[in-house]
DRENTORKOL-3810 file (N, C-alpha, C; in nm, 4 decimals):
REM DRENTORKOL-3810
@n.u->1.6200; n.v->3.4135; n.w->-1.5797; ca.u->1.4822; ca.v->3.4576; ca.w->-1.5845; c.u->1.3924; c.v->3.3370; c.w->-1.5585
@n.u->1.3050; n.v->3.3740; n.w->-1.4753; ca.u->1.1670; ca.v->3.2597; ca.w->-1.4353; c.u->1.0536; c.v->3.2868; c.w->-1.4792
@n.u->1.0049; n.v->3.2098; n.w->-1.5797; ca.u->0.8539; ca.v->3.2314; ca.w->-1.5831; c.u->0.7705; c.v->3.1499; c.w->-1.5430
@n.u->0.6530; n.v->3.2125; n.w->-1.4686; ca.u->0.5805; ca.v->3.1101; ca.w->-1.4004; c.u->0.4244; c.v->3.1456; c.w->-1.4197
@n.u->0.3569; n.v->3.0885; n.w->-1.4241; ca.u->0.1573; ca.v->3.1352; ca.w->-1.3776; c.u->0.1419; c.v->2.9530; c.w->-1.3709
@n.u->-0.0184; n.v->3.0030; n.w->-1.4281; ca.u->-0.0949; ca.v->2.8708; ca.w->-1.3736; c.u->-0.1658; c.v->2.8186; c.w->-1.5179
@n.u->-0.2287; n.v->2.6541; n.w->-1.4829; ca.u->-0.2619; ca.v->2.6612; ca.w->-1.6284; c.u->-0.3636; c.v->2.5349; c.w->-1.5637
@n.u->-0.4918; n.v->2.5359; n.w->-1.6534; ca.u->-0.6145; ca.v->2.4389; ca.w->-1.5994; c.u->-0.5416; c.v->2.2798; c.w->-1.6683
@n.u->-0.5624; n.v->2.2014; n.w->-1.5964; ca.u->-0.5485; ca.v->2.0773; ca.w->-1.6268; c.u->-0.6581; c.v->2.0112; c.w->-1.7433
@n.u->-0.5469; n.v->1.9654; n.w->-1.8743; ca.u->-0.6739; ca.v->1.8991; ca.w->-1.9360; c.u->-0.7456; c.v->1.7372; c.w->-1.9181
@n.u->-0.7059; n.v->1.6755; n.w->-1.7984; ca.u->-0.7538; ca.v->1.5585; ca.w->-1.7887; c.u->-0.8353; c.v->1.6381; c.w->-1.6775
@n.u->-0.7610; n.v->1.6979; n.w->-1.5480; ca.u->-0.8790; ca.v->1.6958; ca.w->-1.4184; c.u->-0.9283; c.v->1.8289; c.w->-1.3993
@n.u->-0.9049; n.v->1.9026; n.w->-1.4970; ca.u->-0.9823; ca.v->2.0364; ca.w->-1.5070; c.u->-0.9407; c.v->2.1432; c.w->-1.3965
@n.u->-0.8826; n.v->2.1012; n.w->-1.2697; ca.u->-0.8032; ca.v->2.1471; ca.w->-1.2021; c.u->-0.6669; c.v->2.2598; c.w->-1.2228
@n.u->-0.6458; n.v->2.3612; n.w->-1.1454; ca.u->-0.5718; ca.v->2.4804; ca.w->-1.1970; c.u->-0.4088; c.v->2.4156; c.w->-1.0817
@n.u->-0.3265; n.v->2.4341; n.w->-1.1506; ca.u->-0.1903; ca.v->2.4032; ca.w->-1.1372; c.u->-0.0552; c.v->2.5133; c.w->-1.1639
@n.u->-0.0168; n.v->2.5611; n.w->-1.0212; ca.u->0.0728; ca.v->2.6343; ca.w->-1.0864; c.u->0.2403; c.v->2.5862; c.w->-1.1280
@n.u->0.3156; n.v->2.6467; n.w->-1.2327; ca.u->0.4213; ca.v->2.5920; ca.w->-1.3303; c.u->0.4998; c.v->2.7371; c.w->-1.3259
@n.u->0.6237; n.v->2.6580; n.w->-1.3977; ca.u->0.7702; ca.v->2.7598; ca.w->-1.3909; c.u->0.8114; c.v->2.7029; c.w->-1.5178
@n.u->0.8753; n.v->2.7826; n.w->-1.5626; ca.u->1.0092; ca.v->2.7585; ca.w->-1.6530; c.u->1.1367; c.v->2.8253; c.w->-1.6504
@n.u->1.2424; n.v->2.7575; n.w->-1.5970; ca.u->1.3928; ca.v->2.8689; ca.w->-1.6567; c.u->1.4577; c.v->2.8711; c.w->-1.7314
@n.u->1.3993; n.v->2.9649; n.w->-1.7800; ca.u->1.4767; ca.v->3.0785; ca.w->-1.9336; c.u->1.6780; c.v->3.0336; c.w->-1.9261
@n.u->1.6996; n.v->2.9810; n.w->-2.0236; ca.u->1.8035; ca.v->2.9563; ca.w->-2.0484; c.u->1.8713; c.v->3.0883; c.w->-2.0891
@n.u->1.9712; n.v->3.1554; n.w->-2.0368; ca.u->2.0251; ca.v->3.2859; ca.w->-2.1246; c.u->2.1087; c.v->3.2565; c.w->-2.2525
@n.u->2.0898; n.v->3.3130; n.w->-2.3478; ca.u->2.1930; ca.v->3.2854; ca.w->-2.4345; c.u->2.3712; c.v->3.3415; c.w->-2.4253
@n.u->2.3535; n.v->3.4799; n.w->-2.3771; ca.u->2.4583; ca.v->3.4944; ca.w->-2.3981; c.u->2.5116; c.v->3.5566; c.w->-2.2684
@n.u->2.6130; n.v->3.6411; n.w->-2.1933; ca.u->2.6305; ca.v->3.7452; ca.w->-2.0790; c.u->2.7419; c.v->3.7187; c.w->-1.9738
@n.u->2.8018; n.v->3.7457; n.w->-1.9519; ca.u->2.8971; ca.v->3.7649; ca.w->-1.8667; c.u->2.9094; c.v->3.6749; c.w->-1.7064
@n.u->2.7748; n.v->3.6798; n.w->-1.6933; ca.u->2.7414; ca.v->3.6105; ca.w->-1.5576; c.u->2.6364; c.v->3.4916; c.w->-1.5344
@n.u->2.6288; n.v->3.4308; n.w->-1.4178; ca.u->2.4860; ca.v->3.3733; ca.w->-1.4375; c.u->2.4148; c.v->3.4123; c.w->-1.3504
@n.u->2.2779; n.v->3.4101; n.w->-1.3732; ca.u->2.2036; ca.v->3.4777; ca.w->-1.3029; c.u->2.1009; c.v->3.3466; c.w->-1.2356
@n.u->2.1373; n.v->3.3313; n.w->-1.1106; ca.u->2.0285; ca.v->3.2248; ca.w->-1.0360; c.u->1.8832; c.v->3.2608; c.w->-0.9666
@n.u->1.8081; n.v->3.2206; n.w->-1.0056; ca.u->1.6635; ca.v->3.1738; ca.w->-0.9627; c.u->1.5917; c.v->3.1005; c.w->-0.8741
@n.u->1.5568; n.v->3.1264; n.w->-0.7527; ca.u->1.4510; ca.v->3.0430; ca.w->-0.6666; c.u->1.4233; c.v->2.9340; c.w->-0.7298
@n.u->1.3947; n.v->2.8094; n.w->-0.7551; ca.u->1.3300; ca.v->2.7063; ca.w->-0.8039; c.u->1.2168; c.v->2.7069; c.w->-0.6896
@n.u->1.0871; n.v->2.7389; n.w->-0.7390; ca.u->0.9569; ca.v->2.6748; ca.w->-0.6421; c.u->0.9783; c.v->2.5519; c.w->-0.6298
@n.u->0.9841; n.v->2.5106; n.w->-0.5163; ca.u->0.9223; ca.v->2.3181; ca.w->-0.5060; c.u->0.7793; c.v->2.2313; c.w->-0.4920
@n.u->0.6744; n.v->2.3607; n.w->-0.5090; ca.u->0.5417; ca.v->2.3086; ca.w->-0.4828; c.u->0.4983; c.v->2.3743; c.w->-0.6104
@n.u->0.6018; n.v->2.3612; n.w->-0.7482; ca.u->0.4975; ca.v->2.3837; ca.w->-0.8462; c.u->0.6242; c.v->2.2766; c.w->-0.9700
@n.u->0.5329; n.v->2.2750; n.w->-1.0810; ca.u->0.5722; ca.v->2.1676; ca.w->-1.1780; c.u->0.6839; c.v->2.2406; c.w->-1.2488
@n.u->0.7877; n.v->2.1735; n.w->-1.2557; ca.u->0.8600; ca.v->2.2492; ca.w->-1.3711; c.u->0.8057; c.v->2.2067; c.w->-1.5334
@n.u->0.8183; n.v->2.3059; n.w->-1.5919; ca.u->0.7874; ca.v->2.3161; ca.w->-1.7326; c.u->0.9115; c.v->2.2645; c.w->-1.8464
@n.u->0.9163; n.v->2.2320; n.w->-1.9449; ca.u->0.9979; ca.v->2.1795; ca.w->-2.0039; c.u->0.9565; c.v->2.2781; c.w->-2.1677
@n.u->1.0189; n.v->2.3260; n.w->-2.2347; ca.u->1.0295; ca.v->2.3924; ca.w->-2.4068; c.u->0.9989; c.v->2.2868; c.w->-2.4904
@n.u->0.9204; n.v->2.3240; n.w->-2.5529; ca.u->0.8473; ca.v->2.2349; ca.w->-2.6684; c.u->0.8901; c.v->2.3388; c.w->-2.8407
@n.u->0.9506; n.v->2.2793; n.w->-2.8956; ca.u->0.9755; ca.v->2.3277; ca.w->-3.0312; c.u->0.9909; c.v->2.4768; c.w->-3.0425
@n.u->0.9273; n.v->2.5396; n.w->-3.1150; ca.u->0.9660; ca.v->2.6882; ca.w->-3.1402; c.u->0.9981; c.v->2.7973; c.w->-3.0450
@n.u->1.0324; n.v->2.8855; n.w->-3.0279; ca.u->1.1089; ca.v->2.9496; ca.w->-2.8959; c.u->1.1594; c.v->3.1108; c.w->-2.9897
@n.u->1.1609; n.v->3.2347; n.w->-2.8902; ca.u->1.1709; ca.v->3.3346; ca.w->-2.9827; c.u->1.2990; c.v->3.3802; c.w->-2.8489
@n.u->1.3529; n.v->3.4994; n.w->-2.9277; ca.u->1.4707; ca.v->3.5243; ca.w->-2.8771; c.u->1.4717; c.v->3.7146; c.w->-2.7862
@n.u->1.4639; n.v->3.6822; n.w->-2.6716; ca.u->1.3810; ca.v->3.8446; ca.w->-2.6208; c.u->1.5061; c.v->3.8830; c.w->-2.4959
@n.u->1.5784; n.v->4.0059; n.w->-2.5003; ca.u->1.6763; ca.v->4.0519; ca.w->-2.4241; c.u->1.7516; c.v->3.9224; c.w->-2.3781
@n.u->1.8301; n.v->3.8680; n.w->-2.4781; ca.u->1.9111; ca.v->3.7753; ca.w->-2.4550; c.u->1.9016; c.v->3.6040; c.w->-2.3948
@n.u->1.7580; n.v->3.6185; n.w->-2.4120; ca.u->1.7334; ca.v->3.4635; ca.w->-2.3334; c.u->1.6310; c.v->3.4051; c.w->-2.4657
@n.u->1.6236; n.v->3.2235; n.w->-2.4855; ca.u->1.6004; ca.v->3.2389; ca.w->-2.5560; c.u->1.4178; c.v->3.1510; c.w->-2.5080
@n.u->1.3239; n.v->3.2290; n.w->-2.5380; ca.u->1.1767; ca.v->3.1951; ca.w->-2.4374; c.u->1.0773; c.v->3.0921; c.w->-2.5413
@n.u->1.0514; n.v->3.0077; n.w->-2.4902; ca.u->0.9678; ca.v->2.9214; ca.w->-2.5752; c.u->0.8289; c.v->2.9633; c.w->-2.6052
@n.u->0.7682; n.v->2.9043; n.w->-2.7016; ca.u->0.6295; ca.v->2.9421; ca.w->-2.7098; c.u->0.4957; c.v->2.8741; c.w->-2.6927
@n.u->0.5938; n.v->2.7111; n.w->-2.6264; ca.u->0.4853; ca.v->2.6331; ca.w->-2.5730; c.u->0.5923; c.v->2.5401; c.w->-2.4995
@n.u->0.5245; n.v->2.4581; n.w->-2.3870; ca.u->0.5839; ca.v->2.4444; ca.w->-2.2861; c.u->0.5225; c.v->2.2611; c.w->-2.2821
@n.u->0.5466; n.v->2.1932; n.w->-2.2096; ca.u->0.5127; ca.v->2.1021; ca.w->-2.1234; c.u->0.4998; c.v->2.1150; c.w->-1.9448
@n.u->0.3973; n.v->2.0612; n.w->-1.9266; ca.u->0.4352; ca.v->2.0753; ca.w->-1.7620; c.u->0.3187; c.v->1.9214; c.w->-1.7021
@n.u->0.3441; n.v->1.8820; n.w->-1.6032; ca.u->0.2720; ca.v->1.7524; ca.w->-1.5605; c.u->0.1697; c.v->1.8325; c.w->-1.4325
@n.u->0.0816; n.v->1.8161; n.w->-1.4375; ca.u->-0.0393; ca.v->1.8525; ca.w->-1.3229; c.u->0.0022; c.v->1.8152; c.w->-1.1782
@n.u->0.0255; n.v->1.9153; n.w->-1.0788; ca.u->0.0482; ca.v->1.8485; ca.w->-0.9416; c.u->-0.0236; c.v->1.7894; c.w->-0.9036
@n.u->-0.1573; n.v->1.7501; n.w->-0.9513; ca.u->-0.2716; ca.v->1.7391; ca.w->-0.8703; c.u->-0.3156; c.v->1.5416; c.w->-0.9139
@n.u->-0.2860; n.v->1.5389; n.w->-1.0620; ca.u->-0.2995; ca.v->1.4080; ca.w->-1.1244; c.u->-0.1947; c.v->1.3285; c.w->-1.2208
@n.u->-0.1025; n.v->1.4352; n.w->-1.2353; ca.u->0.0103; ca.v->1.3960; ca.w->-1.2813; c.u->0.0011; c.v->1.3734; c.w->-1.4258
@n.u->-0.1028; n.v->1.4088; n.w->-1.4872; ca.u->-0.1368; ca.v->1.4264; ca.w->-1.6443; c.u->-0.0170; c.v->1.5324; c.w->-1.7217
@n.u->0.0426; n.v->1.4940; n.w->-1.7610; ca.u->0.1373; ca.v->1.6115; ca.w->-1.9007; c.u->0.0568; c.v->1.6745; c.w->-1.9594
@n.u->0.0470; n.v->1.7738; n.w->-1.9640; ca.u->0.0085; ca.v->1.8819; ca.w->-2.0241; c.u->0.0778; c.v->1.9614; c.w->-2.1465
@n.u->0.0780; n.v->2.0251; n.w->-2.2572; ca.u->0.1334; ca.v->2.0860; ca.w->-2.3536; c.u->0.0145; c.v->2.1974; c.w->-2.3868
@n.u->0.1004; n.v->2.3114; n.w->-2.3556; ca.u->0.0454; ca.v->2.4464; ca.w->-2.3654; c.u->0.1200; c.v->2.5280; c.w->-2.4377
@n.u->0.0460; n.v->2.6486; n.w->-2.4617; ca.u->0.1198; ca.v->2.7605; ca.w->-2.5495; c.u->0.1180; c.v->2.8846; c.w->-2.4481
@n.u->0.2829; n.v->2.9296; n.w->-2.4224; ca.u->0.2924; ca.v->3.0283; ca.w->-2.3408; c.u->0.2520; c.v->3.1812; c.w->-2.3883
@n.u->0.1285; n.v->3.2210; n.w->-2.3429; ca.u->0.0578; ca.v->3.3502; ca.w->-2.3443; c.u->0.1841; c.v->3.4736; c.w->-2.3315
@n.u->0.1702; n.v->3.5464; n.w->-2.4456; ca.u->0.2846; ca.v->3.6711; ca.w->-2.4953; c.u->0.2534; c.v->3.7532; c.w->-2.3393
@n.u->0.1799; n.v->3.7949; n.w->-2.2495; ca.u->0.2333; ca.v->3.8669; ca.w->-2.1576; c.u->0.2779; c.v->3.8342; c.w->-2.0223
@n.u->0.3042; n.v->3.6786; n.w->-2.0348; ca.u->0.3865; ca.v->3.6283; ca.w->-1.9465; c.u->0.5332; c.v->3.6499; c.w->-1.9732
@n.u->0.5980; n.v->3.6854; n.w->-2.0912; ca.u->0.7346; ca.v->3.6912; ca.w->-2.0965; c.u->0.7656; c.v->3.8141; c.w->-2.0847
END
C-alpha cells in the first residue's frame, strides 16, 4: 500500500508532494508499488495504528523537494 498527497513546507511555505510505503504486516505475498521519483519519500515517526493488515503511521517525516527542509507532519485519517 502507497500513501501519498501533498503537504505545505514549514520553512518555504511551498506545497510538496510525498509518499509513504505501508509496510504489510502479515500475507502470503508481496505486494509491489510504483515508487514516484519526483516526490519525497516519507519516513514513520512513532505511533502507527494497525488497518487491514498493514501497519500505517500517524505522523510521518518527509524533506521538501523544493528546499530540502525536514518536515514532521501528522498523517490526516482520510488519507489511509
Amino acid at each position: 500500500m502507497l500513501i501519498r498527497d501533498k503537504h505545505e513546507c514549514e520553512k518555504c511555505e511551498k506545497e510538496f508532494e510525498w509518499y509513504y510505503q505501508v509496510p504489510q504486516l502479515w500475507g502470503t505475498g508481496l505486494t509491489a508499488d510504483f515508487l514516484p521519483q519526483d516526490k519525497s519519500a516519507a519516513s514513520a515517526l512513532g505511533r502507527s495504528i494497525e488497518k487491514n493488515g498493514y501497519k500505517i503511521p500517524l505522523q510521518v517525516s518527509a524533506r521538501c523537494t523544493k528546499c530540502d527542509h525536514l518536515n514532521n507532519f501528522d498523517i490526516k485519517q482520510k488519507e489511509v
